[in-house]
N, C-alpha and C positions, 0 to 999 in steps of 0.2 A: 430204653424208652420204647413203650410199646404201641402199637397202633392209634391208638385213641388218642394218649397224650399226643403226639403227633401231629393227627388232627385238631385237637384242643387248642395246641398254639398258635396253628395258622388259623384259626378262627373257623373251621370247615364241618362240614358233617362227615362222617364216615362213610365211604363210596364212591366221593367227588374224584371228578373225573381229573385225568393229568393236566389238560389243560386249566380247570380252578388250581389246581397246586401249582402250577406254574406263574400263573398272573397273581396269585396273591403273595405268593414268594417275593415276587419280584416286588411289589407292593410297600410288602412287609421291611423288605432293604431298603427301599431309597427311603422310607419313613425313621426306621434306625439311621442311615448316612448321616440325613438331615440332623438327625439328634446330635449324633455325634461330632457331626462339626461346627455346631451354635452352641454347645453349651461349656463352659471354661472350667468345672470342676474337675479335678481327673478321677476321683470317686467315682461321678455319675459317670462319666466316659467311658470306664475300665467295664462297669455294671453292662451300658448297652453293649459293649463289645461283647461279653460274656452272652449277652442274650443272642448277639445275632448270629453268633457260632451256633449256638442251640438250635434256631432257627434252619439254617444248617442241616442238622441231623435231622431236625422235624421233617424235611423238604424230603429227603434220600430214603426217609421210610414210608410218608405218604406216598411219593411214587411207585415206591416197590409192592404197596398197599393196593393202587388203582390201576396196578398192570395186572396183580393175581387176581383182581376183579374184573380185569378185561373182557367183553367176550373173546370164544377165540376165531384165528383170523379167518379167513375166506379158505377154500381150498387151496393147495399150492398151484394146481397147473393153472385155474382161472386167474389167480394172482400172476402167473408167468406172464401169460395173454394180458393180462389188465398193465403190466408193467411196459411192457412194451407198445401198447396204445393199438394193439390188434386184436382181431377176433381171432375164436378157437379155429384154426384150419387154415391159416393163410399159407400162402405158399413161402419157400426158404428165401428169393431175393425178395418180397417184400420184410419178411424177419430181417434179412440183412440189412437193406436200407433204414428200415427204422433202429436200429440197434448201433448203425453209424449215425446218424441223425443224433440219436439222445447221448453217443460220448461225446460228439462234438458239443452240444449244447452244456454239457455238466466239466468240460475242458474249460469252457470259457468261465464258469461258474466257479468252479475252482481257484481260475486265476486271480476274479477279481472279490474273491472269498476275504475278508478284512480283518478277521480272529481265525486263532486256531481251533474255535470250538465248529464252527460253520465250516471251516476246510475236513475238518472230521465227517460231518451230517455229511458232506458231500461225496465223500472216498466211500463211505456205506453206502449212498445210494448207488455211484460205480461196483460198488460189486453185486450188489442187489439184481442191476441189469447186465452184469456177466450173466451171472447166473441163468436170469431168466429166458437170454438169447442162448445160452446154451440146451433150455431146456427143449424152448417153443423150433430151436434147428433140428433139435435130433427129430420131434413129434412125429414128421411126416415120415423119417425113415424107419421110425419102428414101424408104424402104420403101414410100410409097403412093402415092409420086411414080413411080415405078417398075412398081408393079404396076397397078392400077385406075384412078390418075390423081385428077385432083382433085373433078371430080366425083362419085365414087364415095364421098371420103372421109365420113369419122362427124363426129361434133359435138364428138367429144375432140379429133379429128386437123386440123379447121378453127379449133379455139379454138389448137392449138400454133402452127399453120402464121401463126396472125396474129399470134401473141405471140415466139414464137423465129426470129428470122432469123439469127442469127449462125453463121459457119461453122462445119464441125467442126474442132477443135483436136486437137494429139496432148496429152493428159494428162501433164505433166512428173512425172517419177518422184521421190515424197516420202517422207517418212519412215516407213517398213513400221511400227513400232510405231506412231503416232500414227493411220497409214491403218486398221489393224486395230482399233483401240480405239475407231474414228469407225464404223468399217463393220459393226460384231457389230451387230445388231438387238438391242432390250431385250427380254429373255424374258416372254413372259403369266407373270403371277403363277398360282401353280397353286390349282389349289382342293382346298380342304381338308373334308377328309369329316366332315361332323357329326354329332357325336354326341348322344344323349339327355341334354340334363343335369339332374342329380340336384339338387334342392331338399326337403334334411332338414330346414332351418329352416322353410320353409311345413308341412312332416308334425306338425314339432315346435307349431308355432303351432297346428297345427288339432287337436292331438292335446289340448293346453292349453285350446282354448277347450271341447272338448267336457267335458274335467274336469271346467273351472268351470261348464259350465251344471249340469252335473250335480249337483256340490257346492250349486251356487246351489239349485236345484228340492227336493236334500231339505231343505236348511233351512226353506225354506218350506213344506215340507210340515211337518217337525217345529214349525215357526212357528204353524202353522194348526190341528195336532192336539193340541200339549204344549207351551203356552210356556215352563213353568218348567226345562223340558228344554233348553230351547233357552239360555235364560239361564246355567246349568250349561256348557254346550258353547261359547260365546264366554269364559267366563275363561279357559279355556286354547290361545284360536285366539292366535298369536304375533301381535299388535298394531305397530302401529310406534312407537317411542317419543315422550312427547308434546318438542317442543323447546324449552320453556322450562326442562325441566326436566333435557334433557342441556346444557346451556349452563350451568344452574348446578351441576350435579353435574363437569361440566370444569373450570371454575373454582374450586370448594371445595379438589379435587384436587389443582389445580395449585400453589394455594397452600400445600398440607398437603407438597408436597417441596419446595416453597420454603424452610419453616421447616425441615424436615431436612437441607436444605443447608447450609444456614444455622447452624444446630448440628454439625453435621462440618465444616463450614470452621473454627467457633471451637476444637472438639476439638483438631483437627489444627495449627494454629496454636500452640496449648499447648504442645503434641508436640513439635514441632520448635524451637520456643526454647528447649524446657530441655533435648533432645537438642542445642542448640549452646552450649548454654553449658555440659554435661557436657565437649563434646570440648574446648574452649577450656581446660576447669581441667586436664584431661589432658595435654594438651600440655606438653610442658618449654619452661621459661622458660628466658631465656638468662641465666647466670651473670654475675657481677661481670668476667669478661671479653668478654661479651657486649655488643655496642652500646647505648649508652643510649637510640639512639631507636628500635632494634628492642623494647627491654625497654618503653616508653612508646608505644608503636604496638599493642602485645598488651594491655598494664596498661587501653587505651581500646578494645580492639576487645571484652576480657571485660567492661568496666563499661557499653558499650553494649548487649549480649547479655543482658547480667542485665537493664537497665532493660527490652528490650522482652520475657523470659520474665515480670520483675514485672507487667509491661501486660498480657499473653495470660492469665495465670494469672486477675488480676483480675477482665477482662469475662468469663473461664469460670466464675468465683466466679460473679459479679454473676448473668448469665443463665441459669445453669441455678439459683438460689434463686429470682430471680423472675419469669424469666420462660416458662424450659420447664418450672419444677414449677408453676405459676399456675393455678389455676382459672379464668382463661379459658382457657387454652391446653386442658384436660383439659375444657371442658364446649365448646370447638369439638370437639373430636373424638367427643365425644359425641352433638352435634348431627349431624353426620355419619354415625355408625351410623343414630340415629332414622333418619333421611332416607333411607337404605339399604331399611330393612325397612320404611317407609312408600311407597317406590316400589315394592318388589316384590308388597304388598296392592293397589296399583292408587289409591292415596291421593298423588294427584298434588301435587294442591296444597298439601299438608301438607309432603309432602317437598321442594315446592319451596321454601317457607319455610324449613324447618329449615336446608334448604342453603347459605340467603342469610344467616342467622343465624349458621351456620359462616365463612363466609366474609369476613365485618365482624367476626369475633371473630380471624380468622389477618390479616387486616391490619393489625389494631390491635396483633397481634404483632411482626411484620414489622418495623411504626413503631417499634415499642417498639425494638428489636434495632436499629435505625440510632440510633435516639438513645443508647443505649449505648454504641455504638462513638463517637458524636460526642464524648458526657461524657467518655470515660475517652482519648479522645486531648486534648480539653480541661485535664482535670486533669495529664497529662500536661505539656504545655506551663504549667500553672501551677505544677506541682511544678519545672518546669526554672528556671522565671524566681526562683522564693524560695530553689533551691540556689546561684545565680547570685548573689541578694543576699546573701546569707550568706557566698559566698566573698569576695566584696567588700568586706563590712563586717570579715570574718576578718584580711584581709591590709593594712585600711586604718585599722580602729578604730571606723568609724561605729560609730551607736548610732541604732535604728530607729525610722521617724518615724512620723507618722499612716497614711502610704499602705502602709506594712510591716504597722504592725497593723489596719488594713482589710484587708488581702490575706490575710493569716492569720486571718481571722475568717468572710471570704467563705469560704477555702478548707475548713475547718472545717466549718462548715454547708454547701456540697457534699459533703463530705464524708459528712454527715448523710443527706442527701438519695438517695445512690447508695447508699448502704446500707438506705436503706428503699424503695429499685428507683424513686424518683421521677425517672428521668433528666429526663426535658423542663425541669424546674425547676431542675436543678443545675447544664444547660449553660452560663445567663447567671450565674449566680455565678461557675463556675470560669473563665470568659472575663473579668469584671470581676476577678478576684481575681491574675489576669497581669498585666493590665494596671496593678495597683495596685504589682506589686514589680516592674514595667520602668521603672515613673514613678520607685520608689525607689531603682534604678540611676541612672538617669538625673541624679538630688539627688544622690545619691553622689558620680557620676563632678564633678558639677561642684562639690561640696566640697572634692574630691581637686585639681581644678586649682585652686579657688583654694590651699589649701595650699600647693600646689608653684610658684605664682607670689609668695604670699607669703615662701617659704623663699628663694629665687630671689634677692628683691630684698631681705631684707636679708641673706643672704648677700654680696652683692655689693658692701653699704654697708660694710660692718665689715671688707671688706678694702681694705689702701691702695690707692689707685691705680698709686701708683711700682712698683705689685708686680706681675710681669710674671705674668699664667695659666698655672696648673700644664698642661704637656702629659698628664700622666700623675700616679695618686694612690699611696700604697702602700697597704699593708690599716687601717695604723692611722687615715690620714687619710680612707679613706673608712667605718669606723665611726664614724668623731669626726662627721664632716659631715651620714650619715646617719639619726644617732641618734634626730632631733627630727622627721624625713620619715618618715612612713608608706611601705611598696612600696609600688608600680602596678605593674604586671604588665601586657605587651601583650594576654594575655587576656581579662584586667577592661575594661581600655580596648575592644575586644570584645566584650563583654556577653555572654559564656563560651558563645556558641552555636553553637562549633562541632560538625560533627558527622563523625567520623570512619567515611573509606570506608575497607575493608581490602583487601591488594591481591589482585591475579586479574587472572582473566582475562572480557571483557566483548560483547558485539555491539556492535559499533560501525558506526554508519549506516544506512543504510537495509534492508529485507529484501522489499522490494516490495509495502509496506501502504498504497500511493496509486494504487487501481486496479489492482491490477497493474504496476503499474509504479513504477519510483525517479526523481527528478528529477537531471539529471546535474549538479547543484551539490553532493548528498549523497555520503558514501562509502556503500562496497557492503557488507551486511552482513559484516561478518566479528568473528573472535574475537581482541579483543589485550587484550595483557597491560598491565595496569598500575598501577604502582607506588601505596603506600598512599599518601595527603593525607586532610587537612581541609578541611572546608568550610563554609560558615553557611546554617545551617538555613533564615533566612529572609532577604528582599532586604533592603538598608538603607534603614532607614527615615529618611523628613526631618528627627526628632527625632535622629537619631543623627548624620547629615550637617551639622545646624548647629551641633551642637557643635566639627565640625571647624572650623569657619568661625569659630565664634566663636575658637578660638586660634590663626586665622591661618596655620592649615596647608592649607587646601582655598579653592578659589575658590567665587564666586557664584554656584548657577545660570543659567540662561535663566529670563527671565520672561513668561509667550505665556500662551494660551490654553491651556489640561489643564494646565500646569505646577501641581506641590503647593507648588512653594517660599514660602513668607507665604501660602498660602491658609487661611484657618482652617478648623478643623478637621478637618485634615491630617495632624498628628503620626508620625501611628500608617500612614500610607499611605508605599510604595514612594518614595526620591527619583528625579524624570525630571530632561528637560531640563537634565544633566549629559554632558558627552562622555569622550571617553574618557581625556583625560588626568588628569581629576577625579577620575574612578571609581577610577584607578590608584594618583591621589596620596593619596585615601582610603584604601584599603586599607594601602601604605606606613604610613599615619601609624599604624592601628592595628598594623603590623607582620605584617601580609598581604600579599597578592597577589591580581591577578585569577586563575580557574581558567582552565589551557587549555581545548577545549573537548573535548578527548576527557577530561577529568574529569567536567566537567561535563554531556557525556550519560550516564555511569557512573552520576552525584549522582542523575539525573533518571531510568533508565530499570531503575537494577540489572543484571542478571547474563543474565536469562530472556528479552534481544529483544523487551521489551512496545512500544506501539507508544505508548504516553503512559504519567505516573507512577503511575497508578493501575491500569495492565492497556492491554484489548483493547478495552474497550467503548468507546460512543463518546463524547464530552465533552457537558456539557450546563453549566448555570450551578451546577449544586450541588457542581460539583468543579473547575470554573476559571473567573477571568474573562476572558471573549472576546468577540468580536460574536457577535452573535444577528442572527434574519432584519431587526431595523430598521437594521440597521447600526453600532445602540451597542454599546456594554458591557454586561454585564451588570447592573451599578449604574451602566448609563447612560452617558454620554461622558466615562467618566471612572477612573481604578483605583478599590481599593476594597482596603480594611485589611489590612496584612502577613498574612497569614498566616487567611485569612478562610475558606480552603474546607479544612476539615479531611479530608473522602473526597476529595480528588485529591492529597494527600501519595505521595511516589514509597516505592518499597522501604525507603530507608535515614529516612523522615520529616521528606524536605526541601519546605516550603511553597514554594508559587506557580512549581515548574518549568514548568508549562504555563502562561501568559495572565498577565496583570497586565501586568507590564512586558517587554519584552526586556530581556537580559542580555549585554553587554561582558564579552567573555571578551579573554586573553591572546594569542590563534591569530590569526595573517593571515589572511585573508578566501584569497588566490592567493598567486604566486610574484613577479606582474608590476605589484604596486603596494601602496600602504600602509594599504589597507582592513581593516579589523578583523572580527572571526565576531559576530556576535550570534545567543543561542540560546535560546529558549524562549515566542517571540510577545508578544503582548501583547492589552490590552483591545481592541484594533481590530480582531486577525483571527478568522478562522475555523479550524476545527477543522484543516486542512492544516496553517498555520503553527504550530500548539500543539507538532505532533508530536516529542518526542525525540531524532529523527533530523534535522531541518530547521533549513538552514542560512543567516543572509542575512550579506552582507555591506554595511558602510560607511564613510564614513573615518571618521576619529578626531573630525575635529570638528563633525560630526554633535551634534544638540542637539534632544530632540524627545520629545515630551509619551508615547513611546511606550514609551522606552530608559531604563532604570537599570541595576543590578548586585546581585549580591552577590559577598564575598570569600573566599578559599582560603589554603591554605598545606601546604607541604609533607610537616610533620611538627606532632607539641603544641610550640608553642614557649615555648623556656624563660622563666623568668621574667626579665625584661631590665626596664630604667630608662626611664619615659618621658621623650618631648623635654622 
């Protein structure tokens, strides 16, 4: 390849300097790179590699091109002197010093040199300035070898003459950029003209101190000539306030928009049930051509709307008769003015009492207002459990025993009780008075089986044997049969606690409320849609679970350590150490399901993205059971009673979504094995695992004092014949 083409390829004229053959070089590759790593042909690929080798060659002869073009360099010994950053003549300890100066400087250069092509550039210029210190040492002693002789020389020129003996070299010609950027001398830092500087702050402080002494001198003089004068003229010097008395007057405060919240939350809670159960009756129902489980999915989404506007209306009843018109509530606020116009008299400790007296008067508010809410979500669940008996006894015949009219008589006198505002007193009635008409389902349900094992068996005597079983009944045969059987309903069997979710659309997963950040086992928050189901208000309970057992639909659980299975009294607590085929075949028998688990974060978290069932805040023992700093449970190493923390109920009023047990849902855990979701933590963990969003996985036969369930189901299911 000869000269021209050379230049032809880099696109140059003939003569260009190294520096154009360098920058277009360079140029000319990253533009081939580019090529060659966008385009998926290996044709074209193989092509630009061929060219940019070329490219290549073209580089290595333009430059051997525009060095024989060079002019040539400076003379050598001016290049010596120019190298070393000294004029022609300097004496041999300035040559020294600067000749140690530029190794040091090109040591350092060296080291932090990043390719081996630049540690090269830089070993050249180290010999470059051998050389030239060698040259510009000897200068002075040929010069006085020549002139004066050795005798004659100084103390500079006998200290060179016994330290440099090496010839003079010619200085090989290096790299003009590097020589110049070695050889500029460093500029003296220039100096800078100073000016007067201004200190207003010192003017300001002495102009301050002269005030006060002045201030200071006539007080004391007015001190010395008219004290009562003087007494006069300190009530109105602005004082700084005393601090026990802004501590309590922030706190009286604080708690005075506490209870205001507090009362606009219950307002507004009003507001918006009986605005949703306005729009519910507006709505058109769907006609007799209409689906029957659309028509029964509405008929429950208004009778849940009503029950929770009947709730909101209630605690609005209850607390504003007794507890925002109350005469403590109106003599805290009372106390508070005093306290007001006793601080501004200067009557400190008066006001600081008054303030503390406000303030034990808004707490004991505050308390009152959660026991209210606790009563009437109480009464609540004890009104569910005797509509429950009632349905039961409706469709089965019972006739109500002692535990029916204890529960009615508890409830009654709670009743009593919240009407003459004594909550604290009415919680453990209406709690005992549930639990008297769950005991009475319970008697029911096992009434109802023996019935139907006694119909069973002598139905079965009174027909011949020779007589082969009907496949199939017609209408009259199965009124004749069922005439003397009560229905069961898989609902009853159920203990009618379902609780129906309406459909929509929901946050599903995480939204980045663990630090900042999501665990990559969680989904991402997002909004999906889905479909309406039921679901059970609270987990199943060991009472409910050995009923399965005892007719031989449900296996035994595990028997360990935490297990509740035969532990006494237990009833009323969460079934564990059950797996997951258990929990499955339980739910089957009552004619359920387990929930998937995108229902069941729905159940647990509502519509709004909260980040547990009860909101944002954080969990403590009074709204779920979880570990705490010893590593138990709340009640210890152990669950604790279905449905036990009334303020951690999610939007729709489903108990123990956060802690107690885990929950066995329906959803694979992955794609790539047969692990199951569990969702809602339990006694063991911490606040992370409670969350809504958080998801673990395990297999099926997992068995563990940690994990139970509750059940779901699609739609209200109709009334069907038990096994």
């Amino acid at each position: 390849m000869d000269f021209e083409r050379a230049f032809d390829m880099l696109g140059l004229a003939p003569g260009a300097s190294e520096q154009d053959v360098e920058s277009t070089y360079r140029r000319l590759c990253a533009d081939f790179d580019a090529r060659i790593g966008r385009v998926t042909s290996l044709a074209l690929r193989d092509r630009y590699a061929a060219a940019r080798a070329e490219l290549e060659g073209a580089r290595a002869i333009a430059l051997q091109a525009a060095k024989l073009s060079r002019p040539q360099a400076e003379a050598p010994v001016t290049r010596a002197w120019a190298v070393l950053g000294l004029t022609a003549g300097a004496s041999p300890l300035e040559v020294a010093s600067a000749y140690v100066s530029l190794c040091e400087e090109l040591d350092r250069e060296l080291a932090a040199a990043p390719t081996d092509a630049l540690r090269h550039r830089c070993l050249e210029a180290r010999a470059e300035i051998d050389s030239a210190y060698q040259y510009c040492a000897a200068a002075p002693l040929a010069e006085e070898g020549a002139g004066t002789g050795t005798a004659s020389a100084g103390y500079e020129t006998q200290v060179a003459r016994g330290t440099f003996e090496a010839p003079i070299a010619e200085p090989p010609v290096a790299n003009p950029t590097l020589v110049r950027i070695l050889a500029e001398p460093d500029q003296p830092p220039r100096a800078r003209s100073r000016r007067p500087r201004r200190r207003p702050l010192r003017r300001f402080a002495l102009a301050s101190s002269l005030l006060l002494f002045a201030a200071a001198g006539s007080l004391g003089y007015v001190w010395w000539t008219e004290p009562e004068r003087l007494h006069l003229l300190t009530r109105y010097l602005p004082l700084p306030p005393d601090p026990e008395l802004v501590e309590a007057q922030t706190g009286a405060e604080y708690l005075r928009r506490r209870v205001a919240e507090e009362r606009g939350d219950i307002q507004r809670r009003a507001e918006e049930t009986s605005a949703r159960v306005a729009q519910l009756q507006a709505e058109p129902t769907p006609g007799a051509e209409g689906a029957p489980d659309a028509l029964a999915r509405t008929d429950g989404t208004l009778d849940q709307a009503q029950a929770r506007s009947a709730l909101a209306q209630h605690l609005l009843e209850l607390t504003e008769r007794h507890i925002f018109s109350s005469s403590a509530l109106a003599e805290a606020y009372g106390r508070m003015e005093l306290a007001a116009e006793l601080a501004s008299a200067g009557e400190t400790a008066r006001a600081v009492t008054a303030y503390s007296e406000a303030r034990a008067n808004l707490d004991a508010t505050l308390a009152s207002l959660d026991q209210a809410e606790s009563a009437l979500g109480a009464r609540y669940e004890a009104v569910d459990a005797r509509d429950a008996w009632v349905a039961l006894a409706a469709s089965a015949g019972l006739e109500p025993g002692n535990a029916v009219l204890e529960g009615g008589q508890q409830l009654a006198l709670a009743d009593g009780l919240l009407e003459a505002g004594n909550f604290a007193a009415a919680i453990p009635e209406l709690r005992q008075a549930s639990q008297n008409f769950r005991t009475a389902i319970d008697v029911g349900r096992h009434e109802l089986a023996a019935r139907r094992e006694q119909f069973e068996a002598e139905h079965k005597t009174q027909r011949p044997r020779s007589e082969p079983q009907p496949l199939a009944r017609t209408g009259a045969e199965n009124e004749a049969s069922d005439a003397s059987l009560p229905p069961v309903s898989a609902s009853d069997r159920a203990d009618v606690k379902l609780v129906t979710i309406p459909a929509g659309s929901f946050v599903y997963g995480c939204e980045g409320d663990v630090g900042g950040g999501c665990p990559a086992s969680e989904a991402t928050g997002e909004r999906t849609e889905l479909a309406a189901f039921q679901i059970d208000r609270t987990e199943v309970r060991v009472s409910e679970y050995r009923r399965c057992v005892e007719e031989g639909a449900c296996a035994l659980p595990a028997v360990a350590s935490g297990c509740n299975w035969n532990t006494p009294g237990r009833g009323d607590h969460p079934i564990n150490c059950i797996d997951w085929d258990q929990a499955a075949a339980y739910c089957g028998w009552v004619g359920k399901r387990l929930p998937t688990e995108q229902e069941w974060e729905k159940a647990a978290r509502g519509t709004d993205g909260r980040i547990y069932p009860w909101g944002n805040d954080g969990p403590s023992c009074d709204v779920a059971v979880m570990s705490i700093a010893s590593g138990t449970g709340c009640g210890g190493a152990t669950t604790a009673p279905v449905g036990s923390r009334d303020r951690g109920r999610s939007p729709y009023g489903l108990f123990d979504m956060a802690g107690n047990v885990y929950e066995w849902t329906g959803s694979l855990y992955g794609s790539d094995g047969g692990a199951r979701v569990l969702r809602g933590g339990s006694w063991k963990n911490d606040s992370t695992a409670i969350r809504a969003s958080h998801r673990e996985g395990a297999l099926p036969n997992l068995r563990d004092a940690s994990v139970g369930f509750r059940c779901a189901q699609g739609a209200i299911v109709a009334e069907t014949h038990a096994r």
